[in-house]
C-alpha positions in Angstrom: -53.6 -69.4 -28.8 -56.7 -70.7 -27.2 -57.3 -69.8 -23.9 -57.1 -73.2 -21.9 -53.2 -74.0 -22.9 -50.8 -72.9 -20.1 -48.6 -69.7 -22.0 -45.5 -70.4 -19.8 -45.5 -73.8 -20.6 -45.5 -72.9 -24.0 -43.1 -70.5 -23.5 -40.5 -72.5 -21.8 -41.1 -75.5 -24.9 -39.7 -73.1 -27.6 -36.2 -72.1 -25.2 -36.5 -68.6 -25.3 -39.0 -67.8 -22.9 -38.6 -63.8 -22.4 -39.4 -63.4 -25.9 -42.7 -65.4 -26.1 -46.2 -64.0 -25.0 -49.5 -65.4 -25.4 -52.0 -63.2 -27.4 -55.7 -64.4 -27.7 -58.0 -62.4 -30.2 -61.7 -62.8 -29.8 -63.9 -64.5 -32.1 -64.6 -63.3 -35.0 -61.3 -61.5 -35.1 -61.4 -59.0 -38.1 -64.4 -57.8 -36.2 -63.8 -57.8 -32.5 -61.3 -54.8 -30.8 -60.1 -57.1 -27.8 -56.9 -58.9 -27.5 -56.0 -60.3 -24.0 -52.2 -60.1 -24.0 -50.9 -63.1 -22.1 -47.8 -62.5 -19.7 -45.7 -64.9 -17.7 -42.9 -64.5 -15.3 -39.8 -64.8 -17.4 -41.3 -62.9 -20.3 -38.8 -59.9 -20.7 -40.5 -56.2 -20.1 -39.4 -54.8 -23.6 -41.1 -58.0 -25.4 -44.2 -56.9 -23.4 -44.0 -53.3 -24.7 -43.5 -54.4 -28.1 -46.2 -56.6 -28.3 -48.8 -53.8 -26.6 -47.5 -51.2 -29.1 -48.3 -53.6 -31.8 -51.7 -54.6 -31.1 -52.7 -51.1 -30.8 -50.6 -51.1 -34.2 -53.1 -53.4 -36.2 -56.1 -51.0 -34.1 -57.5 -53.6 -31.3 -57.5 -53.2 -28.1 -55.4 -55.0 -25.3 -55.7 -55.8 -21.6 -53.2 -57.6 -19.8 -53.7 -61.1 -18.2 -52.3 -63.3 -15.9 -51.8 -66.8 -17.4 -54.4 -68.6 -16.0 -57.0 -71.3 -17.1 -59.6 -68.9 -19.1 -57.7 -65.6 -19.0 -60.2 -63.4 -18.2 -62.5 -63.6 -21.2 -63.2 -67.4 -21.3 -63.1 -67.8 -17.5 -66.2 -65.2 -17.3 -68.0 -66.3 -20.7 -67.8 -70.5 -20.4 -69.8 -70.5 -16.9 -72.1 -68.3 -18.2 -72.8 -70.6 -21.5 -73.4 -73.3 -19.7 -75.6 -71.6 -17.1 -77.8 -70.8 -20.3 -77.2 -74.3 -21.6 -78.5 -75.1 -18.3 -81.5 -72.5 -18.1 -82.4 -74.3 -20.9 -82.5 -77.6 -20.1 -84.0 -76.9 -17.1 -87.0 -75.2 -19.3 -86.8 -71.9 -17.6 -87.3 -70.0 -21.1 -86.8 -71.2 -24.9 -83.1 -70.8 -26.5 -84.2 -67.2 -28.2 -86.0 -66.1 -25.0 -82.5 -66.8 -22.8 -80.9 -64.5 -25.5 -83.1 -62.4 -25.9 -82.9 -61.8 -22.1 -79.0 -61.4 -21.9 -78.9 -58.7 -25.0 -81.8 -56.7 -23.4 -81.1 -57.3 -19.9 -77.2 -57.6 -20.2 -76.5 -55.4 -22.8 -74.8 -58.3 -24.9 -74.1 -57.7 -28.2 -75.3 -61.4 -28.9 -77.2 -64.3 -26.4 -74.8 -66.7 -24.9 -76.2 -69.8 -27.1 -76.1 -67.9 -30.3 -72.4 -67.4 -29.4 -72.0 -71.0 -28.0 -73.2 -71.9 -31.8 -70.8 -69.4 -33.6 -68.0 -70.8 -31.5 -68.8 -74.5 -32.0 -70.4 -76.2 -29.3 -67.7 -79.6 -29.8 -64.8 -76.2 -29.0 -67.0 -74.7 -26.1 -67.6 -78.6 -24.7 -64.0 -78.7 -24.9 -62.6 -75.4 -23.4 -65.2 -76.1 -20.4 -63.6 -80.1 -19.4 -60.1 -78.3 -19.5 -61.4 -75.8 -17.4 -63.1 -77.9 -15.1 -60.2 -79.8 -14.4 -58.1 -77.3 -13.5 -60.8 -74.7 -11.9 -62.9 -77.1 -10.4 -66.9 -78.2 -11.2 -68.6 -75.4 -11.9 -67.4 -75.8 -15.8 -68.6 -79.0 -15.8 -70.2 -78.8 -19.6 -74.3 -79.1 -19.0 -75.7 -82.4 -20.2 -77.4 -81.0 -23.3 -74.3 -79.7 -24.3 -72.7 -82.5 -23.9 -75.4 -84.6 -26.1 -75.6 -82.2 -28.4 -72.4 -82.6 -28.9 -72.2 -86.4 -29.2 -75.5 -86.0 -32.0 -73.1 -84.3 -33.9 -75.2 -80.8 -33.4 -72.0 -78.4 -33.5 -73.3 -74.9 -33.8 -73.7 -73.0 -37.2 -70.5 -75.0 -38.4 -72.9 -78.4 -38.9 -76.2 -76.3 -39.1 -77.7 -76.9 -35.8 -76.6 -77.0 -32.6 -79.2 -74.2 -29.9 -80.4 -72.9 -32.8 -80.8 -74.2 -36.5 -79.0 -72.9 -39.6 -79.6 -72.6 -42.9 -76.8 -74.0 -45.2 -75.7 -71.7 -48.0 
């Protein structure tokens, strides 16, 4: 499920609302122990308890969220990409030296652009106009995102995007 689609809306489209939960896995998700397990208000209790035991079953991790625009993950993460998408435009430091400075100043496992380009920058452009419209303008995608975008620069899934890519 991605994370800007409304889980009780979903919910209440398949008619049995109590037994349907929303359950977003990071990216890449063979490697990444975090599932955000996505309640609503008629989802029954015991669905909820099934649904924890089982993603501690298949050995990730869960945290409870509301259903929200984001969850928790994506409502943190998509500002800060395009605060770095920003940073960069701006020229306050090159692509690698804005990563650079998140994994060694943040503790990141990865920069926020290197991730933007993993994720696909057309998906990130995306996630942030469905969050802006419903959370207001700080998602607003930055303009080189948005151009990159429309140049057909995608991430590693065209070969360029922040960064370039060698294709294999």
């Amino acid at each position: 499920n991605t994370s800007s689609l409304s889980v009780a809306s979903l919910a209440e489209a398949t008619g049995r609302p109590g037994r349907f939960v929303g359950l977003h896995f990071m990216n890449p998700a063979p490697r990444m122990p975090l599932v955000e397990v996505v309640g609503h208000d008629k989802l029954d209790e015991g669905v909820k308890g099934d649904v924890l035991a089982f993603v501690g079953e298949i050995g990730k991790e869960a945290v409870l969220v509301k259903d929200a625009p984001g969850f928790v993950v994506n409502r943190l993460l998509m500002p800060l990409i395009g605060e770095a998408a920003r940073a960069l435009e701006d020229g306050v430091a090159s692509a690698a030296d804005i990563d650079k400075a998140m994994k060694l100043g943040c503790g990141h496992p990865m920069g926020p652009l290197s991730l933007a380009d993993s994720i696909g920058l057309d998906t990130v452009k995306a996630e942030l106009e469905e969050m802006s419209g419903k959370l207001g303008s700080r998602y607003d995608p930055a303009g080189l995102l948005v151009r990159l975008v429309a140049e057909g620069k995608l991430g590693r899934k065209s070969g360029e995007g922040f960064f370039r890519y060698r294709r294999s």
